[in-house]
C-alpha positions, 0 to 999 in steps of 0.5 A: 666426826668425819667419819659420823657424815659431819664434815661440813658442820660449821663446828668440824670446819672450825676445828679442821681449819683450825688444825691446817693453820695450826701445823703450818704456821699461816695465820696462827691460831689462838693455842696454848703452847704449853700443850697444843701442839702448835707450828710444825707440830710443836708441843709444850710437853715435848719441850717445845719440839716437834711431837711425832704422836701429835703429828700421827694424829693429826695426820691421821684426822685430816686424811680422813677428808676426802681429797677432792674436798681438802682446802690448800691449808689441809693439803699443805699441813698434811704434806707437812705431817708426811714429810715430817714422818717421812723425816726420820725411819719409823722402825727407828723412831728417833723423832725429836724427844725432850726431856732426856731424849731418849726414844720412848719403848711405845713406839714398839708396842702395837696395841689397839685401841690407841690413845695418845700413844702412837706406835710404828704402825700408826706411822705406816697407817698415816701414810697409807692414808696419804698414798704414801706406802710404797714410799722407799723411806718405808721399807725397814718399817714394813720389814719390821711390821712383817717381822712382828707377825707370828707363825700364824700371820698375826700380831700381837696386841702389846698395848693394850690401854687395859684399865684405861678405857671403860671396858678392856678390849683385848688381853694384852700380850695376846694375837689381836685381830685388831691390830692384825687388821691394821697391819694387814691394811698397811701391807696391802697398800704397801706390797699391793 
């Protein structure tokens, strides 16, 4: 919604106010922790541990405020969003994972377009969005993105959600120009 121009509709402030409290603690809101995720990004699905794909949305959504109009709450959760994903190497992606704790293959998959899904990419942009790109904690994944590329400079689209959105946008397995974009966005913050 804050990219449609509704930012300062009382129902967007809601829910952004509504996330900041979420992701830090202060105040909580009302969530259900069975689901929601919910202090420092806790979620019901991952066993009550912190759950990155929420933690690169929610980065993600609140950095879409501009800076000189994000509260303290936002400021505060999007520093903890960062240092969270700054905790762990995201060429790695060994975020806390429940059940069997094993790192999910999805992380390796860049795809577009990207639902409840994230990939190493989505962390890079994440990051970006914060000012965060060239921090040294990033390198192997940037090495890694740039590794990815094929001989012509772009990359691959490995998750598609083919069959899984009202029409398919690209074929799976093949170049994509939207996942190209992406990455490019991020090694342009990355390397300048």
């Amino acid at each position: 919604m804050i990219g449609f121009g509704r930012l300062d509709d009382p129902r967007v402030q809601a829910a952004i106010d509504w996330e900041a409290r979420a992701i830090t603690g202060e105040d909580p809101p009302r969530y259900f922790a069975s689901t929601t995720s919910g202090p420092g990004f806790a979620c019901g699905v991952n066993e009550g541990l912190p759950c990155a794909w929420g933690a690169v949305k929610a980065v993600l959504g609140l950095s879409r405020i501009p800076a000189d109009r994000r509260s303290p709450a936002v400021r505060r959760a999007l520093d903890a969003g960062a240092e969270f994903l700054l905790s762990r190497d995201p060429a790695v992606a060994d975020y806390p994972a429940g059940r069997d704790g094993r790192i999910s293959p999805n992380w390796f998959k860049l795809g577009f377009p990207s639902g409840y899904v994230a990939d190493v990419l989505q962390v890079l942009e994440a990051l970006a969005e914060l000012g965060r790109a060239r921090d040294e904690r990033l390198r192997h994944a940037l090495d890694w993105l740039v590794a990815k590329a094929d001989g012509d400079g772009r990359w691959r689209n490995e998750y598609a959600y083919n069959r899984k959105t009202w029409v398919d946008i690209e074929r799976q397995g093949r170049p994509s120009r939207w996942v190209t974009l992406r990455a490019c966005r991020v090694l342009r913050a990355a390397l300048g």
